[in-house]
N, C-alpha and C positions, 0 to 999 in steps of 0.2 A: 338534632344538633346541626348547626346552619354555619357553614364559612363564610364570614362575610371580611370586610375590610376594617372592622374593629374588632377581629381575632372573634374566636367562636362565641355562637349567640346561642345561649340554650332554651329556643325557643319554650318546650315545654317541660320544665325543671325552673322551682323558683332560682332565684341567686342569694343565698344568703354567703352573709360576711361578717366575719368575726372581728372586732376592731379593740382589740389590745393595746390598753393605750395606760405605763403606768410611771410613767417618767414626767410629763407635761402635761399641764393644765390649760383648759381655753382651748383647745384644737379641733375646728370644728370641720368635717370631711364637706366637700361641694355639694350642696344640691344637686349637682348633676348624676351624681348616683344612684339617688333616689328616681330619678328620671329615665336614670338606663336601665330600671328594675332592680336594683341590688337593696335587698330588705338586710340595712347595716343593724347587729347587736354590739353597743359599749359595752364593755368591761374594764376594769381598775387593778381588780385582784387576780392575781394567779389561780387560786381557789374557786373563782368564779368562772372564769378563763375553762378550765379542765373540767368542768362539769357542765358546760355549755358544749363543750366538744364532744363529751361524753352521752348527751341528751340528743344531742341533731350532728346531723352531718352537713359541714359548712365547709363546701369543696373552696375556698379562699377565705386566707383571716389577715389582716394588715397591722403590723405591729408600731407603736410608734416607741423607737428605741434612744438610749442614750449607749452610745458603745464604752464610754466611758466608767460608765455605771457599773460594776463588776457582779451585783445580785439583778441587778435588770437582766445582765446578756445570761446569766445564767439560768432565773426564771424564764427567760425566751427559750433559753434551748431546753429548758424542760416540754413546753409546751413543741419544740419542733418535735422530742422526741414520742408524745403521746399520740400526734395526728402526723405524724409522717405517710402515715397509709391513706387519711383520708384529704388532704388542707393541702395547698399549696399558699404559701406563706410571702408575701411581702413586707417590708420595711421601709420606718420614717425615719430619716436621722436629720439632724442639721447640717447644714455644707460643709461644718468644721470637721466630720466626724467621715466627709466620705469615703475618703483614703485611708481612715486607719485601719491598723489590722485588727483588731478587735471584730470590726465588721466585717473583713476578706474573711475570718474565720467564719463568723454568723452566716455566707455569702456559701463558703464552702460545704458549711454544715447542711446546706437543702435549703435558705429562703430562695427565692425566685427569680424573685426584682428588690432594688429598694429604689424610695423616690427619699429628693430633698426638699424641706421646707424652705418658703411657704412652695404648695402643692400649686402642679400645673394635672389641674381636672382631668384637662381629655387626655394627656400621656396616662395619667391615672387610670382613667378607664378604663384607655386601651388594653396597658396591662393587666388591670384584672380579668377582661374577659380572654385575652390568651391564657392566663392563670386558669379561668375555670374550664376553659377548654381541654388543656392537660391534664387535670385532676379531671374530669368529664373521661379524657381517653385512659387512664388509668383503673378508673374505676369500672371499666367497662373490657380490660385486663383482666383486672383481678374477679370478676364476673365468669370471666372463661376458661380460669383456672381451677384444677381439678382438688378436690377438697383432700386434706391429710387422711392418709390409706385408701386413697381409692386408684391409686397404681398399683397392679398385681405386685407379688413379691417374684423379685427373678426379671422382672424389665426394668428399663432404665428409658423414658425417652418422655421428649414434651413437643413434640411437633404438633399443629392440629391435628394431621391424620392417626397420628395416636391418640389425640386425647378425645377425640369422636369415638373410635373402638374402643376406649375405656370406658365411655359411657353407655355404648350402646352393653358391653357386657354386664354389668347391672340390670340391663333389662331383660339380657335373653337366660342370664343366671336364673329371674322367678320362673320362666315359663316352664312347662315339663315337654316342649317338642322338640323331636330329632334337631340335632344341629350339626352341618356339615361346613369344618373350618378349610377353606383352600389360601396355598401362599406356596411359594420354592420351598424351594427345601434350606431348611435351618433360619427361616424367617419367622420362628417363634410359635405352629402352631398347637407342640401341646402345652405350653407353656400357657396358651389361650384359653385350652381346654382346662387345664390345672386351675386357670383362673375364674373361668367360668363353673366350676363343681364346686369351688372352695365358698361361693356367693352364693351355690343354691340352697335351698332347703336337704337336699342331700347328702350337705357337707360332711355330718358326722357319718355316712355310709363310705361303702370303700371307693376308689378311682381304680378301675381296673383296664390299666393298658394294654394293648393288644397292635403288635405290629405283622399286620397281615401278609406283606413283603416279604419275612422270612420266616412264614409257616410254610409248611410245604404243602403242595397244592392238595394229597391224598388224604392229609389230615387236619385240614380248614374245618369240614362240617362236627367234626369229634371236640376239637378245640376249641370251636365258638360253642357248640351247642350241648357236649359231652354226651353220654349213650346210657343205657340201661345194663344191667348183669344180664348175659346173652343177650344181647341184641344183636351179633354174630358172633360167629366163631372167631374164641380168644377172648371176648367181653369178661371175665372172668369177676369184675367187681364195676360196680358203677360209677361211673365217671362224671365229673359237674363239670362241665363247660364254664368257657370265661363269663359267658352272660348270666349265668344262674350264681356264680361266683358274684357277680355286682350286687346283689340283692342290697334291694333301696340306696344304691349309691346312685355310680354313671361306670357304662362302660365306652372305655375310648377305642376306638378302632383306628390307627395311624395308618394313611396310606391306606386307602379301602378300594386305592384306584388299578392295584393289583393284585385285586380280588379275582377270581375266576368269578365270569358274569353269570352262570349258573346257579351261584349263591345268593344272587340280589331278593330271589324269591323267597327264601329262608328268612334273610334279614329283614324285610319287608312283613313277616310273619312274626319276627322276634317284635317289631316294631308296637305291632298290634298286641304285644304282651304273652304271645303263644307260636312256640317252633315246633317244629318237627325234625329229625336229627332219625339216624338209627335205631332208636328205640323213640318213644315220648318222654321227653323230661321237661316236667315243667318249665317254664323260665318265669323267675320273681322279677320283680317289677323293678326296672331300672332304667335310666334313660340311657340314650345312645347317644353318641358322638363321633362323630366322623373325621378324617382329617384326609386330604390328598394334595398332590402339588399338580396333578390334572387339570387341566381345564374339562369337568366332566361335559358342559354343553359342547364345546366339540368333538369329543371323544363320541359323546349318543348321537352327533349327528353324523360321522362317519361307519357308524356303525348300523 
């Protein structure tokens, strides 16, 4: 798509043009259209009209109107309201007709431009190719807008940088590898994690959170990994850790950036589908997740 000085050229996209024409007879558009590329389709009927829209997408269609005509302007706003999303819409009227309201309304409702008979070609032109150029930038909008439910439940936002992290989670939801979410604090990330479990194949297993921050540090390895009956003194019954708890879900680790770093070699082990804890207890197969407000590459490099 090329800015030039007759409003955008789309070099490589035909130009098709829908010309609604059902008030007057004899009106024949300039050859010069045909010369600027625009491949024009007549139509008469409303009927014809809506199933031409419906078969191809003709980002400009030029109506030739009578405002007077009370089922003309209203078959017109029938068709503005079927291709609102994809047409940008121009109109013909007679000189007589250009100030009426009938047509400020038609003007209001979303046509674009209207021209007056007899037609001046290159104003004509001009406008349609600003015409297809907006319907070109629209369409390439609504191209980058994210498809109904594919925003987690629980967020609200449409910035780019959101709507890239909504797509990127779709893809790391199929994967089955560790995923560590970083952000401040309260900038949404188990919400992330919530959204990412709810997409994977794991869905109907459990989400089991775990905020490492206020476990206490002597009972970290007992609580991620739980222990065996004796496995010391006191062990009195067996205990299932959070990560044997996930079985075929996801467990969430919030904050894992105040972990005691003596752990990282357990988790690393959990990772690989087998811990070691106070006693052995198995761990069933569950992904991990991670979340801190750390920047962990400075943190490993100060350390």
């Amino acid at each position: 798509m090329v800015l030039s000085s007759r409003g955008w050229r789309l070099d490589r996209e035909p130009r098709y043009l829908l010309f609604w024409n059902s008030v007057r007879s004899g009106i024949q558009l300039p050859a010069q259209l045909r010369q600027a590329g625009w491949r024009v389709t007549p139509t008469e009927r409303l009927e014809d009209a809506r199933h031409l829209l419906a078969s191809r997408r003709y980002p400009v269609g030029l109506a030739c109107l009578n405002p007077g005509d009370t089922r003309s302007c209203r078959d017109f706003e029938q068709l503005l309201l079927d291709s609102q999303a994809t047409t940008e819409w121009l109109a013909l009227v007679e000189p007589d007709y250009a100030e009426s309201a009938s047509l400020c309304r038609l003007l209001a409702g979303g046509v674009f431009d209207f021209h007056t008979l007899p037609l001046d070609a290159a104003r004509l032109i001009d406008s349609l190719g600003h015409a297809a150029g907006l319907a070109a930038i629209r369409a390439r909008c609504r191209a980058e807008e994210l498809p109904p439910g594919s925003i987690p439940a629980g967020m609200v936002a449409n910035s780019p940088g959101m709507r890239q992290l909504f797509r990127q989670l779709d893809k790391i939801a199929q994967a089955e590898a560790p995923v560590l979410i970083t952000g401040e604090s309260g900038s949404g990330k188990e919400l992330t994690a919530q959204a990412i479990h709810q997409r994977s194949r794991r869905a109907d297993g459990p989400l089991v959170p775990v905020n490492c921050a206020s476990l206490p540090v002597n009972l970290v390895q007992t609580e991620l990994f739980g222990h065996e009956k004796g496995a010391f003194t006191g062990a009195v019954r067996r205990k299932t850790g959070r990560i044997e708890a996930a079985a075929g879900g996801t467990v969430f680790l919030d904050e894992i950036g105040d972990l005691p770093l003596e752990l990282q070699t357990s988790l690393l082990q959990a990772s690989c589908r087998k811990a070691r804890s106070t006693g052995w207890v198995a761990v069933s197969r569950c992904r991990l997740m991670c979340a801190s407000w750390r920047q962990r590459t400075r943190t490993w490099s100060r350390q």
